[in-house]
C-alpha positions as CSV (number, residue, x, y, z in Angstrom):
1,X,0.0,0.0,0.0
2,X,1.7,3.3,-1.3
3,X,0.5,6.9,-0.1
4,X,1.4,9.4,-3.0
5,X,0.3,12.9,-3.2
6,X,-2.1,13.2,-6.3
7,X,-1.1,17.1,-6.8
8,X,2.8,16.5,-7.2
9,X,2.8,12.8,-7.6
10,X,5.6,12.5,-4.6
11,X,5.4,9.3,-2.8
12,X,4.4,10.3,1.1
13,X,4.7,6.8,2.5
14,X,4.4,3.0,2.2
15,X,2.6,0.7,4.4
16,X,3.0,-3.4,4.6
17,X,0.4,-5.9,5.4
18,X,0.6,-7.4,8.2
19,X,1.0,-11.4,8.9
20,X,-1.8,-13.7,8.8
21,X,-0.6,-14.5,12.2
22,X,-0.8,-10.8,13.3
23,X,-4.2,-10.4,11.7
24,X,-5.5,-13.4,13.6
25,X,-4.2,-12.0,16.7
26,X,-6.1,-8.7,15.9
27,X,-8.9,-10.1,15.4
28,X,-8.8,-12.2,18.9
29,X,-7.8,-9.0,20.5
30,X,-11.0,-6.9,18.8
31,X,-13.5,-9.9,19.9
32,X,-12.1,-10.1,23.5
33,X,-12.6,-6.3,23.5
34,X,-16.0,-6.2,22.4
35,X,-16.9,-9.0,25.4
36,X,-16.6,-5.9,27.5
37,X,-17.3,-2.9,25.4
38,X,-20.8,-4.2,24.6
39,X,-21.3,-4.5,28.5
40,X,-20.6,-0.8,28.8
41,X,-23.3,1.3,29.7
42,X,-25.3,3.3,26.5
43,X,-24.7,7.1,28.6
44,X,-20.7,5.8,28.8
45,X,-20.6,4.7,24.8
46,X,-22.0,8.1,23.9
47,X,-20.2,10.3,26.6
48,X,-17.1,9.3,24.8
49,X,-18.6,9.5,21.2
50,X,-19.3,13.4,22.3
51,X,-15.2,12.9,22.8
52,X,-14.1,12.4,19.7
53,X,-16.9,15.1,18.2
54,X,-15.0,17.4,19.8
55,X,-11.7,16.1,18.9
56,X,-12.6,16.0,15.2
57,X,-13.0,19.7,15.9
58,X,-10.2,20.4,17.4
59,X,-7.6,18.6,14.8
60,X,-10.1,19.4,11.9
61,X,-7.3,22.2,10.1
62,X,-4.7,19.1,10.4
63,X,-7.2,16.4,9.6
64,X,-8.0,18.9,6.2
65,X,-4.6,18.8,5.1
66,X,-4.1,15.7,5.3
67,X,-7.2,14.4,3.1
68,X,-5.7,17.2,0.6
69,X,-2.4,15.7,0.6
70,X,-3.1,11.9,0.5
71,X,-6.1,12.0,-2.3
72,X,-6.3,15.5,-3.3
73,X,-9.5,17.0,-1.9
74,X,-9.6,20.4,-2.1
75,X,-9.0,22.3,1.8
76,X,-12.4,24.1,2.3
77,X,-14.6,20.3,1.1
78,X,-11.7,18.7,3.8
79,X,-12.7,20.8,6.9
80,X,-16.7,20.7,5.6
81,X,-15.7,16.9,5.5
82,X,-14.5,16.5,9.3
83,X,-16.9,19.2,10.2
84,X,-19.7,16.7,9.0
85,X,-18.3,13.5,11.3
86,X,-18.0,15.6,14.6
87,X,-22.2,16.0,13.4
88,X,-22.8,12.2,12.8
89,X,-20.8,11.4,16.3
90,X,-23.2,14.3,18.3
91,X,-26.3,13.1,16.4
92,X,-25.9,9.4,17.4
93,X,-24.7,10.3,20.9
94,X,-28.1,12.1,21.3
95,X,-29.9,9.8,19.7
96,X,-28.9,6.5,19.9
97,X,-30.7,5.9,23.4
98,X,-34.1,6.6,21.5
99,X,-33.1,4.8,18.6
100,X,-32.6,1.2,20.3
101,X,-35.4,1.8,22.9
102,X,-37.4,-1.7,23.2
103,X,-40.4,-1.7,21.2
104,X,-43.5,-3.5,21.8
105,X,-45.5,-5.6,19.5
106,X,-49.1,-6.5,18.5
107,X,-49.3,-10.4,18.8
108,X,-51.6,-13.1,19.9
109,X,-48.7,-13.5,22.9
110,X,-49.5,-11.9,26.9
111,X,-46.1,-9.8,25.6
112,X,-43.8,-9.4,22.4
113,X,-40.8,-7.0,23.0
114,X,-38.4,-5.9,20.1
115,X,-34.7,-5.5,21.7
116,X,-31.5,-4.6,20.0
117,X,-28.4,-6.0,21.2
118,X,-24.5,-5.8,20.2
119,X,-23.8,-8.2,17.7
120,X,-19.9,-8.3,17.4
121,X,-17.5,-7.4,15.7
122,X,-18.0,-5.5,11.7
123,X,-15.8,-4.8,9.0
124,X,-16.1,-2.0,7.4
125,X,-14.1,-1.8,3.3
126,X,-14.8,2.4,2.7
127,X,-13.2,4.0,-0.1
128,X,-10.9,7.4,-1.0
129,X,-13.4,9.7,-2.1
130,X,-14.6,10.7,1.5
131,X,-11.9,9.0,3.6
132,X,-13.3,10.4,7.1
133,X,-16.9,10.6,6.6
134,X,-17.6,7.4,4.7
135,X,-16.0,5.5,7.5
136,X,-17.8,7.6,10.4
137,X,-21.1,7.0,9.2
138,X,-20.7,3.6,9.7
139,X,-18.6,3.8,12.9
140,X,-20.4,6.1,15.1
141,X,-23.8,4.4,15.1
142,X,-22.4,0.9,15.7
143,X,-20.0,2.2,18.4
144,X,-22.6,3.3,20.0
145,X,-24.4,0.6,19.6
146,X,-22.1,-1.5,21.9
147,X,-20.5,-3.2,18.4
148,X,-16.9,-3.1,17.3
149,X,-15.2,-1.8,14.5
150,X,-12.0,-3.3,11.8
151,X,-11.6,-0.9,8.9
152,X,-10.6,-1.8,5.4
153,X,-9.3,1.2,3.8
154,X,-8.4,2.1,0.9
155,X,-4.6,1.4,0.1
156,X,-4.3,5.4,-1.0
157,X,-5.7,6.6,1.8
158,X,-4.2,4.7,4.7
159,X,-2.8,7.9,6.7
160,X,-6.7,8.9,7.0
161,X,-7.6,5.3,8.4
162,X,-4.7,4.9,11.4
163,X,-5.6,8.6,12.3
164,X,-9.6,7.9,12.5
165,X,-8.4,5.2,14.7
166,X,-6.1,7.0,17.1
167,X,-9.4,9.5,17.2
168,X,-11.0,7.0,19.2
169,X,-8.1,5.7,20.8
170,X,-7.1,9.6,22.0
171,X,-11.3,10.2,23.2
172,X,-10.9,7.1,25.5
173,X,-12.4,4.1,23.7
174,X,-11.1,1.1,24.1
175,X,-7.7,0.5,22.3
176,X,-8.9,-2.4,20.2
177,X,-12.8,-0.8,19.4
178,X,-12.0,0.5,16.4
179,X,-9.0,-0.7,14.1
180,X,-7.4,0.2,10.9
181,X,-6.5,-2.9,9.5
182,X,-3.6,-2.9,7.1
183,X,-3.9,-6.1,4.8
184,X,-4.0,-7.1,1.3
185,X,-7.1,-8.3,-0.8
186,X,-6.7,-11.8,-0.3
187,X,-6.6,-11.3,3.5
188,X,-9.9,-9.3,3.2
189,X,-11.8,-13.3,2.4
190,X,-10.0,-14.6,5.8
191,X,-11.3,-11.4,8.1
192,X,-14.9,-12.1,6.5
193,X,-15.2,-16.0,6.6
194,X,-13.8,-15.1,10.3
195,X,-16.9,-16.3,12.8
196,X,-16.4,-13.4,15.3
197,X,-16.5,-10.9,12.2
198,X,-20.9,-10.9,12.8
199,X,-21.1,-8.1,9.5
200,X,-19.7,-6.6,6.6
201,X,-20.5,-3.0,4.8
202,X,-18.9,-2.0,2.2
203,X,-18.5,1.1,-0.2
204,X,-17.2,1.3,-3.7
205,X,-17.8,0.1,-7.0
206,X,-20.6,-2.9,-8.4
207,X,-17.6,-5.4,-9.2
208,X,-16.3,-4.6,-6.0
209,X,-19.7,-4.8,-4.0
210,X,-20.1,-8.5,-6.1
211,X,-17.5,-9.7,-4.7
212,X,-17.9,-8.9,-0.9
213,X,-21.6,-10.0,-1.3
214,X,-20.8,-13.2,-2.3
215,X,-17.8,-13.9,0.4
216,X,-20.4,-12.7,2.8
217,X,-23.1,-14.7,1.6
218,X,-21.0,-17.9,1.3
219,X,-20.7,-17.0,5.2
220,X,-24.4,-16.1,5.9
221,X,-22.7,-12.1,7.0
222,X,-25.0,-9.6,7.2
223,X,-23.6,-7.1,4.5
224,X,-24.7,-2.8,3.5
225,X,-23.9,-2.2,0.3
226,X,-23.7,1.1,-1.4
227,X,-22.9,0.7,-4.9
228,X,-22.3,3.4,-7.6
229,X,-24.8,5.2,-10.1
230,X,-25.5,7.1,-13.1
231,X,-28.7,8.4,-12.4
232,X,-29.5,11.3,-15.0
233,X,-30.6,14.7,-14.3
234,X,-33.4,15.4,-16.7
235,X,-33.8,19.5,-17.8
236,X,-37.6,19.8,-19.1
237,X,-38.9,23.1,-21.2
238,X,-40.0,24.6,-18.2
239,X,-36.9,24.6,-16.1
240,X,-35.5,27.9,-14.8
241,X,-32.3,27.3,-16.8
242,X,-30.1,29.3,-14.3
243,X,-31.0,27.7,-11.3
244,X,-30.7,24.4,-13.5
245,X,-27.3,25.0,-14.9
246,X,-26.2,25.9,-11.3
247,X,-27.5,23.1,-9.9
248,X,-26.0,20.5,-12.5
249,X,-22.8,21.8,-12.2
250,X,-22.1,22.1,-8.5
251,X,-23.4,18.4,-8.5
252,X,-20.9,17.1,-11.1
253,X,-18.5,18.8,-9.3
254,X,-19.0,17.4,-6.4
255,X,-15.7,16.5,-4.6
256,X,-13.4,17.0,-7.8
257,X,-16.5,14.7,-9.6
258,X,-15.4,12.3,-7.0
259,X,-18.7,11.3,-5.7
260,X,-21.2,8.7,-6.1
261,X,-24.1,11.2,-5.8
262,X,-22.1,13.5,-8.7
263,X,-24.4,14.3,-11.9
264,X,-23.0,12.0,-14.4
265,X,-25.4,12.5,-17.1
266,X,-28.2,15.7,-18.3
267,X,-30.4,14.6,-21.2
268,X,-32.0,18.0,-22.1
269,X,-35.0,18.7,-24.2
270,X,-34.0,20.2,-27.5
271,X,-36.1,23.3,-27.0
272,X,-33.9,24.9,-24.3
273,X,-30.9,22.5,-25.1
274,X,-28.5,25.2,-26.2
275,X,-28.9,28.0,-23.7
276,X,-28.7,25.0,-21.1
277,X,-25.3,23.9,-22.8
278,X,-23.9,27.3,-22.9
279,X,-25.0,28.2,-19.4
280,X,-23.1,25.1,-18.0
281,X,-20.3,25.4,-20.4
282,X,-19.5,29.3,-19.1
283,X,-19.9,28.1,-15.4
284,X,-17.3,25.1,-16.0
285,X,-15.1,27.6,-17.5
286,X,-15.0,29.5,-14.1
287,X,-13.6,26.7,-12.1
288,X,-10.2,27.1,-10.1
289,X,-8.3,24.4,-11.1
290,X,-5.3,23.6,-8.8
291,X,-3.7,23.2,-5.3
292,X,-5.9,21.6,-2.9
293,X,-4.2,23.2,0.0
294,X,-5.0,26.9,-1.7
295,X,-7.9,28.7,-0.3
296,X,-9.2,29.4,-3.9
297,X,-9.1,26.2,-5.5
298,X,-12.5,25.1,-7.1
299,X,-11.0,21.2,-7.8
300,X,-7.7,19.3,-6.9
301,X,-6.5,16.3,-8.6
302,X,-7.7,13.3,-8.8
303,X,-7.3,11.1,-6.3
304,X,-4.7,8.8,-8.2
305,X,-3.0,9.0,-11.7
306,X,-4.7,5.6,-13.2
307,X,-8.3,7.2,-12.6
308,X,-6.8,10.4,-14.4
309,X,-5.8,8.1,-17.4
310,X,-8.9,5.9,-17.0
311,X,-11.1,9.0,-17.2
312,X,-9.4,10.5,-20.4
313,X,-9.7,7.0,-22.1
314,X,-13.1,7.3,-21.9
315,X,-13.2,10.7,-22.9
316,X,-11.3,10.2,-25.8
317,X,-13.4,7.3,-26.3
318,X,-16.6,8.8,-26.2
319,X,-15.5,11.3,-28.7
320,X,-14.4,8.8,-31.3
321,X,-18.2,7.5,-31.0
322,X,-19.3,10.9,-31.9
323,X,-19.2,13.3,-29.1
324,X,-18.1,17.0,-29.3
325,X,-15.9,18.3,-26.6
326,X,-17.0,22.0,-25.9
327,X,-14.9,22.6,-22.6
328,X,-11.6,20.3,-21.4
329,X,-11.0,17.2,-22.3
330,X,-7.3,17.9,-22.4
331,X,-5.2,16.6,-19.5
332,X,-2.2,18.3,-19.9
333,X,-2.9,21.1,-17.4
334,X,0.7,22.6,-17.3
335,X,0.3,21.0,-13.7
336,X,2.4,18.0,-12.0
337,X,0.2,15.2,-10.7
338,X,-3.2,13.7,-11.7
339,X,-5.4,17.1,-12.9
340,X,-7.7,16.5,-15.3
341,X,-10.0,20.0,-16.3
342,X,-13.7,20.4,-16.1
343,X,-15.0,18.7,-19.3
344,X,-18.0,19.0,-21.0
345,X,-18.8,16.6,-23.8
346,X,-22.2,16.6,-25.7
């Protein structure tokens, strides 16, 4: 696994797996720890989630930088980003009382009770794009929950995963609640088939969500899947075309167009197709291309160099099918690293 700095393309640091020996011991050590952890009362579990709210906060300028410098997200989307976990930890430490309260049943039975209880340990396999809040969404709630956490992260990203666990290390969970696990992908099949490992979510791409879905299956695992889309935004006659344009480019913008949720596709009604086109085409043309550690930057890099290549074969692609590039689609920027412009193809 190799950390490398998508702006300059300078190597930051490599990390080895560990030994299938260590991992098993990691695992033993996570279980053991959840024996006691799910024993600890609700108020205590989301006392200390309030912690590492508030720590989040405090390191969010240094947390920032260093989503910037491992994948590239631009500085203002990286404290927004850590801003956005210190929420999900205060929402679930309110909340989470409420949320798992016993609830009674109708039935032919004297009394039928619905109870939530811990259910081990789950493995969590998040992705680059959102490195903190993609893995707090699913660690808060099941902290709290009296369930442990192992974390599969990304190999690019791997600085963001051992400092979300020394976050709940350093706000006084237990030292083995929440680990980053640094393993390959044939290691991934052992920590799954593993019978104290009770679930598995994961986050990234269809092939990818396949895969885990059938390991976990083969297991009986509970698995979360979220998958990626192309969903199309559709502009109709009637549309306020500035508010539309607006709209569709902030969307495909999203995170550098690093997000499942971007705008991927606009099928536009040939009435108000041109003005639409233009409008989008002028606002694309305004974005601040560069440094994600400068205040002013619209879009970093992406996150590694093969997705920059993989996204200009397609461009290029596209157009030898009979697309017209109106903005972009030129990824010599003049910059070192993985940039790529804001392109608009039609």
């Amino acid at each position: 696994m190799e950390s490398i700095n998508p702006a300059t393309g300078e190597p930051i640091q490599s990390y080895q797996a560990i030994s299938d020996e260590a991992l098993e011991s990691l695992i033993r050590t996570t279980h053991d720890t959840f024996q006691a952890w799910k024993q600890t009362p609700l108020q205590t579990r989301c006392q200390q989630l309030l912690k590492v709210s508030e720590l989040l906060n405090e390191r969010k300028e240094a947390l920032a930088r260093l989503m910037a410098n491992e994948m590239g997200k631009p500085i203002r989307g990286g404290r927004a980003e850590v801003e956005k976990c210190a929420w999900v930890c205060e929402y679930y430490a309110e909340h989470t009382a409420r949320i798992l309260a016993p609830k009674k049943l109708e039935s032919d039975n004297e009394l039928s009770e619905q109870h939530y209880c811990p259910q081990g340990i789950i493995l969590a396999i998040m992705p680059w794009n959102y490195p903190f809040w993609q893995v707090f969404r699913f660690a808060a709630p099941n902290l709290a929950a009296g369930n442990v956490g192992l974390l599969k992260h990304a190999g690019n990203v791997t600085a963001c995963g051992l400092a979300i666990e020394s976050l709940f290390r350093d706000a006084g969970f237990p030292q083995h609640a929440f680990r980053t696990l640094l393993v390959d992908k044939q290691q991934i099949e052992t920590v799954i088939s593993d019978p104290r490992v009770r679930g598995v979510t994961l986050t990234g791409s269809t092939a990818a969500g396949r895969k885990v879905a059938a390991m976990a299956g083969q297991h009986l695992k509970k698995t979360v899947l979220e998958l990626g889309g192309s969903d199309a935004y559709v502009v109709l006659e009637d549309a306020d075309l500035e508010l539309a344009a607006a709209k569709c480019v902030k969307s495909r913008l999203l995170n550098s167009g690093q997000s499942c949720i971007a705008a991927k596709r606009f099928i536009v009604m040939d009435s108000v197709h041109d003005e639409f086109v233009e409008r989008v085409q002028a606002l694309l043309q305004e974005q601040v291309v560069g440094d994600p550690l400068d205040e002013n930057t619209d879009i970093g890099p992406m996150a590694r160099q093969d997705l920059r290549d993989e996204l200009h074969e397609q461009v290029e692609a596209s157009i030898k099918a009979g697309a017209r590039c109106l903005v972009g689609g030129n990824p010599d920027t003049g910059k070192p690293g993985a940039f790529y412009p804001p392109t608009l193809l039609t």
